[in-house]
N, C-alpha and C positions, 0 to 999 in steps of 0.2 A: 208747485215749483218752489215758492217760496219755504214753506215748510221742510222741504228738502237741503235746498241751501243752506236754511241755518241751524240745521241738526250736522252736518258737512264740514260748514264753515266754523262754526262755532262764533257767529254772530251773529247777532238778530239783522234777519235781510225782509222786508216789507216791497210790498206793491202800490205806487202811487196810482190813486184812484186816474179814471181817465187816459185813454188814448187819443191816440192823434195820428195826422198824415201830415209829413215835411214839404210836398207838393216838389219836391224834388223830379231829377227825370236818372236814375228809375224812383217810382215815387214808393215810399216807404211808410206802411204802418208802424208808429213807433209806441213807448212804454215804457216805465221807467220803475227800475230795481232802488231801492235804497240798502245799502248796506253798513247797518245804525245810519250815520249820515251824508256817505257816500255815494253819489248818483250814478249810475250806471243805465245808458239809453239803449234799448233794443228794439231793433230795426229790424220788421221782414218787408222784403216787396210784396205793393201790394198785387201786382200783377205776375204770371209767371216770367222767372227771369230767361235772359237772352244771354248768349253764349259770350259777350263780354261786359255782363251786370257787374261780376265780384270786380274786373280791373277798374270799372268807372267808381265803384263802391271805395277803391282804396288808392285812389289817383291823389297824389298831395298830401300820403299820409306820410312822409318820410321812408326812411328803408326797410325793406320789405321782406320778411321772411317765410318761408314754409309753416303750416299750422299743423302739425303729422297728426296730435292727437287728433283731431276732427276730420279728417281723411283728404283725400287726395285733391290737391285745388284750392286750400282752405290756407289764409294767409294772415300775418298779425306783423302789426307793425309797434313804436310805441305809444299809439293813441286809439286804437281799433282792430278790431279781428271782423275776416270775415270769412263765411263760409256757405255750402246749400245743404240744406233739409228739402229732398224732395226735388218738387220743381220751383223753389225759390231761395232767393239769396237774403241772408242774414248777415246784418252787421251789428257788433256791440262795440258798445263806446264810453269807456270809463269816463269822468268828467274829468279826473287828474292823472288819467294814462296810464299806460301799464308798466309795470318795473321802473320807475320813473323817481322813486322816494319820495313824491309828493303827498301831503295831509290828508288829500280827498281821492289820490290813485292806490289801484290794487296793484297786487303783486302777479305774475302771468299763474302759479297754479290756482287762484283764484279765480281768473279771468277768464280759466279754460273750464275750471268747475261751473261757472255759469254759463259757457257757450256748452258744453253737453246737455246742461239741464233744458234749456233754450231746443237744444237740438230734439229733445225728449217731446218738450210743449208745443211746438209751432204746429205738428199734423193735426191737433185739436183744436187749434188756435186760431184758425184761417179763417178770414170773415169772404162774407160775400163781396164782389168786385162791384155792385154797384149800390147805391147807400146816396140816395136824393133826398134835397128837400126844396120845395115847392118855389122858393124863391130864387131860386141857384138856375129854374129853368130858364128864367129869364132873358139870360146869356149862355144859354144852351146852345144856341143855331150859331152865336158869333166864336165859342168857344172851338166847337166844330169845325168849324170854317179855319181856326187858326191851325189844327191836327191834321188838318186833307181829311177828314174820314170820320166816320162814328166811332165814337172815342168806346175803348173798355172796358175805363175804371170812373168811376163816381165815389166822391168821395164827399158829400154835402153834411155838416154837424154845426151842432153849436154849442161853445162852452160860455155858460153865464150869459145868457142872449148872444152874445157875437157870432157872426156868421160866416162859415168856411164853406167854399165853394170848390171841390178840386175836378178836371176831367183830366183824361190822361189815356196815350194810348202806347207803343211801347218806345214809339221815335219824340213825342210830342207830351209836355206836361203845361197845364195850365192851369191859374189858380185863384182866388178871388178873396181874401183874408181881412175880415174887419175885426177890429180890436177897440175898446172903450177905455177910455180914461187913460190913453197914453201922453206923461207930462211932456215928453220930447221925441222926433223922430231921430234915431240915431243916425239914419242914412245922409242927415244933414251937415254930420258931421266930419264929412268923407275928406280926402285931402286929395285931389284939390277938389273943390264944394260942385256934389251935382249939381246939374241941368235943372233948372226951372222949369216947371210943364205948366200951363194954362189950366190947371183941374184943382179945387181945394185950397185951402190959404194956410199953410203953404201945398207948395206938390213940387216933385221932386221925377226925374227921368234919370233912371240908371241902363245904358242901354251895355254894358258890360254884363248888367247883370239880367237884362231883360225884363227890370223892373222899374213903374210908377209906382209913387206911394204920396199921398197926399192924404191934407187934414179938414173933415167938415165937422167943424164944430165938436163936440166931444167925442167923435170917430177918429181913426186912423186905419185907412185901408189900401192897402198892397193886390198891386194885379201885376202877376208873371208870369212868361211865357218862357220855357225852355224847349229848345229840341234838339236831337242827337242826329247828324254833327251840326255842331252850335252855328249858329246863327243871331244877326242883329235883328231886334226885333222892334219894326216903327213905334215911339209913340203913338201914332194915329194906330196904331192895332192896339196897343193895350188900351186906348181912349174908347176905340169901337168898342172892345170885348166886356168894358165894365160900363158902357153909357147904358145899357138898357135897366141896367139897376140902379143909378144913380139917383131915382125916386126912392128910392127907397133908403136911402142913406143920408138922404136931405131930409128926412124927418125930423 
């Protein structure tokens, strides 16, 4: 794909080592294009999508128009295109927009040249829907319990030791994200200043956002719960759904 792109484009486009999952609901394998040094994020679900993925995918992206080159259904806005390959929805997302004249956005026949190429790759591309690892079971049974039901998608990794934990089913996404050596939590910085939660020094409760985030020692870990249609979700559930690992982050 990449090789493609920039015999096309007539700019060198590269592949940032490393995947990932946004634990979003619908939750999305992402990837990231560089083009020389413009970032460009592609996103497929990681689950098959539901007959209104693309609207939740392009909800708040500003005004909304038809994507004709990529067929019927397929929409772009100035900050994201989205469309399906198959039975899943894909979303790309320039870092500085599309037609937008900014230093680090592309221009739309670029954006459409790498949603074809995109549309080309993702049938080979598709990972398995479940993807564990040994300590994410931990809160297996509490994650569960948040979904109603046997979640299924897994999505457990780790980059540079850090540990991501996601289940997800296609109403319910949950998620368990530790991160080392973060100097500040930004969620701190919200106006007017989260909620306080009894977990971590500090911990913070965002229930807009269905998220705690608090700090043990040189950790910073984030537990959230999303579900469609949205819902407030107690602190005491996200406390429940990350206590059974909490040994394990008091290391």
């Amino acid at each position: 794909m990449t090789s493609t792109l920039t015999a096309q484009l007539h700019v060198p486009v590269t592949a940032k080592p490393n995947a990932w999952n946004d634990g979003g609901l619908p939750a999305m394998d992402l990837c990231t294009l560089l083009l020389e040094d413009r970032v460009v994020t592609i996103g497929v679900t990681a689950l098959p999508r539901q007959p209104d993925s693309l609207n939740r995918l392009i909800t708040g992206a500003g005004k909304v128009d038809p994507l004709t080159e990529l067929g019927p259904g397929a929409l772009i806005t100035e900050s994201r295109m989205v469309f399906t390959v198959g039975d899943r929805a894909v979303r790309i997302t320039p870092a500085g927009g599309i037609d937008r004249s900014t230093a680090d956005g592309i221009d739309r026949a670029k954006a459409v040249a790498i949603a074809l190429a995109t549309r080309n790759a993702v049938p080979t591309s598709l990972r398995d829907a479940r993807q564990t690892d040994a300590a994410c079971q931990l809160s297996n049974s509490q994650a569960e319990g948040f979904a109603g039901a046997q979640v299924q998608l897994r999505r457990d990794y780790r980059v540079r030791g850090a540990l991501t934990c996601i289940w997800g089913t296609y109403d319910a996404t949950v998620s368990i994200v530790e991160a080392f050596d973060q100097p500040t939590i930004p969620e701190a910085d919200r106006t007017p200043p989260p909620q306080l939660a009894p977990v971590g020094q500090p911990g913070y409760y965002l229930p807009d956002k269905g998220e705690l985030v608090f700090r043990l020692g040189r950790r910073v870990v984030r537990v959230t719960g999303l579900t469609n249609p949205p819902r407030v979700v107690p602190l005491a559930t996200l406390q429940g759904i990350v206590d059974p690992m909490m040994p394990l982050f008091l290391r």
